[in-house]
C-alpha positions in Angstrom: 12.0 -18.1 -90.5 10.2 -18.5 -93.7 12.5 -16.6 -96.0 15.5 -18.3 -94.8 13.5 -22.1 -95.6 12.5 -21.0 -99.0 15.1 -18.4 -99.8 18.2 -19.2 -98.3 20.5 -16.9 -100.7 18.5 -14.5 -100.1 18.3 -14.9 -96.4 22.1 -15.1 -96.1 22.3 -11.7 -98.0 19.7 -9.8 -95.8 21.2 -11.2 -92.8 24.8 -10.2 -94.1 23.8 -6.8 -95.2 22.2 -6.0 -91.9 25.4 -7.1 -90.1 27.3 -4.4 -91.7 25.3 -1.8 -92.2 24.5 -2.1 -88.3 28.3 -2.2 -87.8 28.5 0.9 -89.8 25.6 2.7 -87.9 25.1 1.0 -84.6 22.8 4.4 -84.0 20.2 2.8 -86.3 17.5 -0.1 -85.1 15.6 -2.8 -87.5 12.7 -3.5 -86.1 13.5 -7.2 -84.6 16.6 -8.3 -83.9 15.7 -11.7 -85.0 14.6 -10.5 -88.5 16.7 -10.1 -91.5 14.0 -7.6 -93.0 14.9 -3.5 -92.6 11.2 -2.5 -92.4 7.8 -4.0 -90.9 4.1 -2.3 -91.4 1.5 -3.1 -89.3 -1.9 -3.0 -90.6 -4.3 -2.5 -87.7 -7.6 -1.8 -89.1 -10.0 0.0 -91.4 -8.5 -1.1 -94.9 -8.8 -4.3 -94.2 -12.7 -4.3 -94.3 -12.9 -3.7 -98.0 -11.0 -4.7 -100.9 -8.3 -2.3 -101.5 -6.0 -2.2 -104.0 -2.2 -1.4 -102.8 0.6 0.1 -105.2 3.5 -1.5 -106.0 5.6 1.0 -104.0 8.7 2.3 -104.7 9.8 1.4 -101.0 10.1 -2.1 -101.6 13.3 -3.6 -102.7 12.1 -5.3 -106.4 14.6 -8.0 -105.7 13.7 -9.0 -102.8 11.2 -11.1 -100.8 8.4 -9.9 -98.5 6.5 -11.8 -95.4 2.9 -11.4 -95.5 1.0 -12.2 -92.6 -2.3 -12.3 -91.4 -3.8 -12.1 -88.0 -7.2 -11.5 -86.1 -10.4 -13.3 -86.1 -12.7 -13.5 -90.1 -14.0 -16.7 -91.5 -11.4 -17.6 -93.7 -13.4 -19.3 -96.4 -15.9 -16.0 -96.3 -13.3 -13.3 -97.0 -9.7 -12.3 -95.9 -8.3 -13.7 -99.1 -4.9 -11.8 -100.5 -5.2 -10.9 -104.2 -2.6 -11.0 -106.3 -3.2 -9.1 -109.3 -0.6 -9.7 -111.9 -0.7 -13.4 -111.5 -4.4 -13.2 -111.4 -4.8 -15.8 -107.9 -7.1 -14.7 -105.0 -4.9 -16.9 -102.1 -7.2 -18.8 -99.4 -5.2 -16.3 -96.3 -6.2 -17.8 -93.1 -5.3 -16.1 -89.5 -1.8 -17.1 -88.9 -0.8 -17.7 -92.0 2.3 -16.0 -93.5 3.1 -15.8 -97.4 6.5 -14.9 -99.2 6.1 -12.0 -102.2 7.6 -10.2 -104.3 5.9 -6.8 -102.9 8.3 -4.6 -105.2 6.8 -6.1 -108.4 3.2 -7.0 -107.8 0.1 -5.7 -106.3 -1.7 -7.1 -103.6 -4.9 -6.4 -102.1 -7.6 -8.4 -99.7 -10.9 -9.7 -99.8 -12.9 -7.5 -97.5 -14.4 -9.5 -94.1 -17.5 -9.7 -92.9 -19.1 -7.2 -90.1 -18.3 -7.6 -86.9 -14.8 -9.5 -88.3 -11.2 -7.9 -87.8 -8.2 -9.1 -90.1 -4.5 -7.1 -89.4 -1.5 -8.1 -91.4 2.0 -7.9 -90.7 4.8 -6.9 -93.6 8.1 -7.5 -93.3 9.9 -6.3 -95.8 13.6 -4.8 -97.4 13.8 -1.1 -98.4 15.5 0.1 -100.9 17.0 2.3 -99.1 19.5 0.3 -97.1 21.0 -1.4 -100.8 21.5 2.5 -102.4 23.2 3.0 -99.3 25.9 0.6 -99.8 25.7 0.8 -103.9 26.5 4.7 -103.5 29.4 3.9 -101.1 27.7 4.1 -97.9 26.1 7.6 -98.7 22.7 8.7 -98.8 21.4 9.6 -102.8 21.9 13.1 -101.8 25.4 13.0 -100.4 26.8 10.4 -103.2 25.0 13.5 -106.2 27.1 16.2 -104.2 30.2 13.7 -104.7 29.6 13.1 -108.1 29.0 16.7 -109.0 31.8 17.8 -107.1 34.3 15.4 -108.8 32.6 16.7 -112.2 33.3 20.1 -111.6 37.0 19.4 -110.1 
């Protein structure tokens, strides 16, 4: 896929990482087998009709890469753009296309389409959920603070 053209480190890290932590918790599903990213959002509607302005959330992994996508059926040249605030470029986002960013460090929003348009996105993303997980020794946050408080108290 994209990420794995344009980012192959970081592709080869993802893909690792879900190896093991799937080997570790064989229970738990990504949402494609054939992606390297630990989350998706589908955007299905409504928002996409006006401008509006996402957070940076704190559920994206800052080091890591996003896929952007856009689907459904908007003039291109007329609206649909993605806006990305902190660098100050409104991107030209045709149907179909796909983009790579940085979703744990900047915010991104869209140009609103027309009536009677439709525009859905995909995001594929990393949270940072998985990376604590193996940072705090394959514990949850919670489990790895009763650790640590129990070996400060012992």
């Amino acid at each position: 896929g994209l990420l794995s053209v344009f980012c192959p480190t970081a592709y080869n890290t993802l893909h690792n990482e879900k190896r093991s932590f799937l080997d570790k918790k064989p229970d738990l599903l990504y949402p494609s087998d054939s992606s390297v990213f630990s989350a998706a959002t589908f955007e299905l509607g409504g928002p996409h009709r006006r401008s509006l302005a996402l957070g940076v959330a704190h559920r994206y992994l800052p080091s890591a890469w996003s896929v952007l996508m856009a689907l459904g059926k908007f003039n291109s040249r007329r609206g649909g753009h993605v806006i990305l605030w902190e660098l100050g470029f409104v991107v030209r986002f045709p149907a179909g296309s796909s983009i790579l960013l940085p979703t744990g460090l900047i915010h991104y929003s869209f140009v609103r389409v027309r009536a009677g348009e439709t525009r859905y996105s995909v995001l594929q993303y990393t949270g940072s959920g998985i990376p604590r997980w193996f940072r705090n020794g394959q514990n949850t946050d919670v489990e790895f603070a009763m650790k640590a408080d129990e070996e400060k108290h012992a």
